[in-house]
C-alpha positions in Angstrom: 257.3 -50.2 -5.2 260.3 -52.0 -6.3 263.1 -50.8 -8.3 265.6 -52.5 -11.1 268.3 -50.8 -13.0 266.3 -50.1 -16.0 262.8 -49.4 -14.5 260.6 -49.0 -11.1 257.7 -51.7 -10.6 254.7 -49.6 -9.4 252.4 -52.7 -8.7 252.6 -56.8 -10.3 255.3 -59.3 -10.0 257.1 -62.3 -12.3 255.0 -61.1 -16.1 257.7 -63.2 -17.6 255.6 -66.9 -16.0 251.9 -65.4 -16.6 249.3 -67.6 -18.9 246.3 -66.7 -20.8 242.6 -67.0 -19.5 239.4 -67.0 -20.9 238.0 -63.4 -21.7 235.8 -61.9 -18.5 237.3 -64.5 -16.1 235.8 -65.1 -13.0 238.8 -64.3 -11.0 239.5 -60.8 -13.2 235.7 -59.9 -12.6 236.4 -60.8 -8.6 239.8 -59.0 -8.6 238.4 -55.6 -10.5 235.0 -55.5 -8.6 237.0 -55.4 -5.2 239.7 -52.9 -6.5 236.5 -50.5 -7.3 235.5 -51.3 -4.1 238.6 -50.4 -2.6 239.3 -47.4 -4.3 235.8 -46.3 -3.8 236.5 -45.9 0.2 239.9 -44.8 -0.1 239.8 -41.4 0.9 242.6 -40.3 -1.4 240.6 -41.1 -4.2 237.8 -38.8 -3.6 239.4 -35.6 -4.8 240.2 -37.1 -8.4 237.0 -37.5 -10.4 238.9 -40.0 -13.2 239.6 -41.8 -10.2 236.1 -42.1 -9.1 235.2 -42.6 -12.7 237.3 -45.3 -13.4 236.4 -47.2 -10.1 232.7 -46.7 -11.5 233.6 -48.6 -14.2 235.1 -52.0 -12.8 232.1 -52.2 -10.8 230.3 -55.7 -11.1 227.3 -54.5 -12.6 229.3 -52.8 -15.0 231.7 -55.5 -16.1 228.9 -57.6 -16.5 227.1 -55.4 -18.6 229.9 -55.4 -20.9 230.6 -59.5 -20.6 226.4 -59.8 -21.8 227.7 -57.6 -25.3 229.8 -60.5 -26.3 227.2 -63.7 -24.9 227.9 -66.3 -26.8 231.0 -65.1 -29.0 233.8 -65.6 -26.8 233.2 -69.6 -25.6 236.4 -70.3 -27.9 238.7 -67.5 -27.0 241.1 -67.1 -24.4 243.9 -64.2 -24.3 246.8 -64.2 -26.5 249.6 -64.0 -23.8 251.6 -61.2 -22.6 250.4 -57.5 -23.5 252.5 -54.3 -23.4 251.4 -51.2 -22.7 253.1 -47.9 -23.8 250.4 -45.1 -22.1 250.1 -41.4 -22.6 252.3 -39.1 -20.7 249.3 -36.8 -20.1 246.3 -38.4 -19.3 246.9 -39.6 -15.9 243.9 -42.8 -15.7 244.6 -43.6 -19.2 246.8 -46.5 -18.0 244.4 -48.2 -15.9 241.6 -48.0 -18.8 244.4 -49.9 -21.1 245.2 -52.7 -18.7 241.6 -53.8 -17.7 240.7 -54.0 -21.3 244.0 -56.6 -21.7 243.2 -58.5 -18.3 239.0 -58.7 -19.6 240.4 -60.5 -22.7 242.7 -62.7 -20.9 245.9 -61.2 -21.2 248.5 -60.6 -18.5 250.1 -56.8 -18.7 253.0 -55.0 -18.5 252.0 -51.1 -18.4 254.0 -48.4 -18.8 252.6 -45.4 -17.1 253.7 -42.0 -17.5 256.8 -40.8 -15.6 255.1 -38.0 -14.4 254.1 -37.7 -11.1 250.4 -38.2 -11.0 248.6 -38.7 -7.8 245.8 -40.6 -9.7 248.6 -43.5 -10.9 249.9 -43.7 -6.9 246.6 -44.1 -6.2 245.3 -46.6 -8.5 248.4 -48.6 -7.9 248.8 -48.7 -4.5 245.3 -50.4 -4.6 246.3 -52.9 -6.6 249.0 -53.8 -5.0 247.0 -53.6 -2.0 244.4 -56.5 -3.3 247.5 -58.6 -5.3 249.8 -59.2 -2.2 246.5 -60.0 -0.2 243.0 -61.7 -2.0 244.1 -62.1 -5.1 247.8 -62.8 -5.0 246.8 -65.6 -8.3 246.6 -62.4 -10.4 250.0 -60.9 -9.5 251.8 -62.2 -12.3 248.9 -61.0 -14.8 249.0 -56.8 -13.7 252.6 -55.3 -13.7 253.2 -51.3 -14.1 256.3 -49.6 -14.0 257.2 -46.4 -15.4 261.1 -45.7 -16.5 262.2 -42.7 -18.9 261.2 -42.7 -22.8 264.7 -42.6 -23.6 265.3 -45.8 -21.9 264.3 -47.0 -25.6 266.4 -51.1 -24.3 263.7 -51.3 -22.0 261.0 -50.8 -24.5 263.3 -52.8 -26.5 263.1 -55.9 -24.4 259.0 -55.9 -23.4 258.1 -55.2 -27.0 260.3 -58.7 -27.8 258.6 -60.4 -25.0 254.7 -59.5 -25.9 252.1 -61.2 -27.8 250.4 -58.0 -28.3 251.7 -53.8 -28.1 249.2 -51.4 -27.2 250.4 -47.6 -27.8 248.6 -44.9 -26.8 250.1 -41.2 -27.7 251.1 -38.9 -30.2 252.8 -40.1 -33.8 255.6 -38.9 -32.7 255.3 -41.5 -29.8 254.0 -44.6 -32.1 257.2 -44.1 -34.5 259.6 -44.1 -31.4 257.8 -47.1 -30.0 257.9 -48.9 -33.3 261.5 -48.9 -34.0 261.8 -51.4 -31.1 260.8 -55.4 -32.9 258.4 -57.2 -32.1 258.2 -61.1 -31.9 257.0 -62.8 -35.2 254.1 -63.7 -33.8 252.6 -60.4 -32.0 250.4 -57.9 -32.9 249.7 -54.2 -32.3 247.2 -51.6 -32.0 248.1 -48.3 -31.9 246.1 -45.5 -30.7 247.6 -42.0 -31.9 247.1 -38.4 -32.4 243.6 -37.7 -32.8 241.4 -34.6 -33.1 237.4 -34.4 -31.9 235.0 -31.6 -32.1 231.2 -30.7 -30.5 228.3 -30.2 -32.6 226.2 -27.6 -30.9 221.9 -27.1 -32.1 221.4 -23.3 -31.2 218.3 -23.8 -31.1 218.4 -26.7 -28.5 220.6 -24.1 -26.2 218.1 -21.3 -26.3 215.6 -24.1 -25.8 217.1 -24.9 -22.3 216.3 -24.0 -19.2 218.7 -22.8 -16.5 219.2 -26.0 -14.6 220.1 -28.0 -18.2 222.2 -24.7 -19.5 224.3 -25.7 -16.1 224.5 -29.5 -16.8 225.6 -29.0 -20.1 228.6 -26.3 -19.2 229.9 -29.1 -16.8 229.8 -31.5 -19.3 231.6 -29.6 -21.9 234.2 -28.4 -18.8 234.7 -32.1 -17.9 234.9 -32.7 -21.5 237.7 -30.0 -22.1 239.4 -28.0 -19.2 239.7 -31.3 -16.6 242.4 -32.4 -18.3 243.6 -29.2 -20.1 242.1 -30.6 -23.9 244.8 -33.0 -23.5 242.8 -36.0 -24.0 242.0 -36.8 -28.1 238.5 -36.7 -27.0 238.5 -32.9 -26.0 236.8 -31.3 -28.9 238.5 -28.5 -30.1 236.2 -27.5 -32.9 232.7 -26.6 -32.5 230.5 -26.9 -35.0 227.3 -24.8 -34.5 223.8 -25.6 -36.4 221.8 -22.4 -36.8 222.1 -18.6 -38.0 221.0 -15.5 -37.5 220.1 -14.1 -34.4 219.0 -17.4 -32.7 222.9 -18.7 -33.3 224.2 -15.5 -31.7 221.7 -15.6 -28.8 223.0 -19.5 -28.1 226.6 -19.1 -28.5 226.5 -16.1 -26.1 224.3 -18.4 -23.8 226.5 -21.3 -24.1 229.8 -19.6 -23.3 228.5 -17.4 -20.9 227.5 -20.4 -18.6 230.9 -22.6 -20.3 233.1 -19.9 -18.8 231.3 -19.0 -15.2 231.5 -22.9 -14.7 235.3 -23.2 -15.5 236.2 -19.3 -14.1 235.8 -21.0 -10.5 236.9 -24.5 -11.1 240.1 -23.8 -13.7 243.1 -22.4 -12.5 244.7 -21.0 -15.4 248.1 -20.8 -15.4 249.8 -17.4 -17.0 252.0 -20.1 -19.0 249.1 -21.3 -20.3 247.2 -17.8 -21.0 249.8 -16.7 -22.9 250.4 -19.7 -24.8 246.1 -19.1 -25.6 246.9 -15.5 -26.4 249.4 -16.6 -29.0 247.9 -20.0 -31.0 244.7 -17.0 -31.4 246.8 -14.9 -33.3 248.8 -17.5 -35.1 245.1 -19.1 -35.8 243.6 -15.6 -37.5 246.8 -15.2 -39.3 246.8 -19.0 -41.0 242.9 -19.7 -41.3 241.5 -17.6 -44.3 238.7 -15.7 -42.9 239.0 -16.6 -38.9 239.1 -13.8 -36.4 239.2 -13.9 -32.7 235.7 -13.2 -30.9 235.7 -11.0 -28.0 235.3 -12.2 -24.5 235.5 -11.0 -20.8 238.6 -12.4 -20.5 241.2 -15.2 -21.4 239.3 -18.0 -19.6 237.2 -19.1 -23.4 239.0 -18.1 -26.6 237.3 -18.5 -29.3 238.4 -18.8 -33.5 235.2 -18.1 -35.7 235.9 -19.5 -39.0 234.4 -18.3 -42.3 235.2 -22.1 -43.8 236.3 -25.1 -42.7 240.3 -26.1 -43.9 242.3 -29.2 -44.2 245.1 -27.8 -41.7 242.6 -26.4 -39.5 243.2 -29.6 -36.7 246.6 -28.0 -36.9 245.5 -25.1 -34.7 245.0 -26.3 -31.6 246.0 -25.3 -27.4 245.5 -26.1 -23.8 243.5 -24.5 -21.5 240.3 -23.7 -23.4 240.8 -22.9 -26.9 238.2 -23.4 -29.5 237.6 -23.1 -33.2 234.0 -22.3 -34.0 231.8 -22.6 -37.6 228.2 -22.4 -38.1 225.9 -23.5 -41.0 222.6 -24.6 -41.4 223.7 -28.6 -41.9 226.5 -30.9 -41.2 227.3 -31.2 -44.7 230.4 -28.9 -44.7 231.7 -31.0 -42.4 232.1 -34.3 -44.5 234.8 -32.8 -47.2 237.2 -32.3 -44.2 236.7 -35.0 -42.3 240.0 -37.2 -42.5 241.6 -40.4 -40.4 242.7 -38.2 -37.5 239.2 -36.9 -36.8 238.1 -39.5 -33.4 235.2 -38.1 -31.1 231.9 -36.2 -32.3 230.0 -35.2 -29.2 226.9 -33.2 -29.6 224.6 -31.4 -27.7 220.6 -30.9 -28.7 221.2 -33.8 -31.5 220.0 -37.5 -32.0 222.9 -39.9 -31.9 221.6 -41.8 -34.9 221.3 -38.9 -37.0 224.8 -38.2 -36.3 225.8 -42.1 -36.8 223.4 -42.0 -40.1 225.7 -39.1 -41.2 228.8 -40.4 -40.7 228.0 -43.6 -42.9 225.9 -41.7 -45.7 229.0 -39.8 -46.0 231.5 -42.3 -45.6 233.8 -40.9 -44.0 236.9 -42.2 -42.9 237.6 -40.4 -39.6 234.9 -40.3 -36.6 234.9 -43.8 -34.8 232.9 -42.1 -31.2 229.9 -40.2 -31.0 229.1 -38.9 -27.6 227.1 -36.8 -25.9 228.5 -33.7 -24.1 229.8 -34.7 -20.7 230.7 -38.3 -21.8 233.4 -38.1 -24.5 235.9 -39.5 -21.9 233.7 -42.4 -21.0 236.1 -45.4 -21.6 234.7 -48.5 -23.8 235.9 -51.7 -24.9 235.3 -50.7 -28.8 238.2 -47.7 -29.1 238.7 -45.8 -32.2 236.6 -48.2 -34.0 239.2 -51.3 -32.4 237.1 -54.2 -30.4 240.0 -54.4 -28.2 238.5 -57.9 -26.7 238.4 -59.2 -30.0 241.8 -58.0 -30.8 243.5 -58.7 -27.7 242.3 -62.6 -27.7 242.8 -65.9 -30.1 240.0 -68.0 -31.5 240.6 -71.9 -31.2 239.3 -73.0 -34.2 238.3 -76.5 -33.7 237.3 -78.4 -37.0 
């Protein structure tokens, strides 16, 4: 770690001299495969399941996987230059997701990580800075994260004049901070902001279950929500049953029966938290026409059931397990609502291209993910509809 006046260098060295390669060079494949390696046996990394995850992902096998989805479309690129990084204060791994997709298209990176304290950053960092000062020392230059306040807007200032390309993830709050801070004639930006997902749920699938999947499927949705406090804009927040009667009752008692004696002995909720729950339910029933609060043990799953589906219903929202649920025999009250903000839809007991076939009879402007439970976090090069590889590179166009 090394420290200037305006910011602390967690890992990387001179960004300022750092050239373009080719997308999926050989020495970024070399230099992520051995950093999932190394994080892999690093005992610190065990306890931290985005850790894990995110080594999972820079395996070998994996990156070339994703190199085959672009065979033969990339033999003219090569990476537009420098890319900043502005990454979300609360989702610890998000940074490291953001950078590999800028070094896999070429790019050298200066990240930004979040000021906050997370052990998953030390440890991600640490190995990299491990593998750059040793093996791969030709790949300092190219991966560079510090982390200095948000109100140090000069610094922003002064890597958002330097970059070919800006990459902002966070709220819109965040993206209109970032942009009043120029950027070079030249560069570009993506911008990932505020965004709001939901789970579509078949009852009959759930009642359909046995006792083994009943289990998989609460960890999924806990991993999906609770592990990192529905802070990530792929947490659904609304879900959106498909049935009636007395086979939906039977499969949303089911479902959050097993949803909350996963999380009651994984999810420590803080009394912070449980009263901020307590209060976005009554604040909820008073706003949405129709809603009321469904009864439950206790304040580990609180649940809005909603009569109808509103516009400003994304505007209710909390940490720590709080969910707005509908039910209807289609998707079809779905679509009129559906605006830019609305990113993931997971499901559970559906066909993916049904949903997908949905989404474009309807065409609707929001939803660019559909997941199933358990994988809504699972990081891709195509985000919010954005080939970042595509995006993050140049075409030489040679006549």
């Amino acid at each position: 770690m090394s420290r200037s006046d305006a910011y602390t260098t967690l890992c990387g060295g001179d960004w300022q001299s750092a050239k373009p390669l080719p997308p999926f060079s050989e020495e970024v494949l070399t230099f992520l495969s051995d950093l999932s390696a190394l994080l892999m046996k690093t005992p610190a990394a065990r306890p931290y399941p985005d850790v894990v995850t995110f080594a999972f992902f820079c395996r070998r096998a994996s990156l070339e996987k994703l190199r085959a989805g672009y065979e033969g479309a990339l033999d003219s690129r090569i990476g537009r230059g420098l890319t900043f990084h502005i990454a979300p204060s609360n989702v610890p791994i998000n940074f490291a997701y953001s950078l590999v997709a800028a070094l896999l298209a070429g790019n050298a990176c200066v990240v930004k990580a979040s000021s906050q304290d997370f052990a998953q950053t030390r440890i991600v960092c640490a190995a990299m800075k491990q593998l750059l000062e040793g093996a791969h020392v030709a790949l300092r230059d190219h991966v560079t994260v510090v982390i200095y306040p948000r109100e140090r807007q000069d610094v922003t200032e002064m890597f958002s004049a330097a970059c070919d390309s800006r990459i902002i993830w966070g709220g819109d709050e965040t993206v209109r901070r970032v942009r009043t801070a120029p950027l070079a004639p030249h560069a570009n930006e993506v911008t990932f902001p505020d965004r709001y997902s939901l789970l579509v749920v078949s009852a009959e699938a759930v009642l359909a279950m046995d006792e083994k999947q009943l289990t998989t499927a609460a960890q999924g949705f806990y991993n999906d929500t609770y592990l990192t406090d529905q802070n990530a804009c792929t947490s659904p927040r609304l879900i959106y049953w498909l049935g009636s009667g007395e086979t939906l009752a039977q499969a949303q008692q089911r479902f959050w029966e097993a949803v909350r004696g996963y999380a009651k002995s994984r999810y420590a909720l803080e009394p912070v938290v449980a009263v901020d729950k307590i209060t976005a339910a009554y604040r909820a029933a008073i706003q949405l026409p129709g809603s009321r609060i469904v009864p439950m043990p206790d304040n580990m799953v609180v649940r809005i059931a909603l009569d109808s589906l509103t516009p400003e219903m994304d505007e209710n929202r909390c940490a720590g397990g709080f969910f707005l649920e509908y039910a209807a025999e289609t998707l079809d009250d779905l679509a009129p609502v559906v605006k830019r903000k609305y990113q993931t839809l997971s499901y559970l007991g559906l066909e993916k291209d049904d949903l997908l076939r949905f989404v474009r009879d309807h065409r609707l402007t929001g939803i660019d993910r559909i997941a199933p439970v358990g994988s809504t976090m699972d990081f891709a090069l195509t985000w919010d509809g954005i080939d970042l590889i595509r995006t993050l590179s140049r075409v030489i166009f040679a006549i």
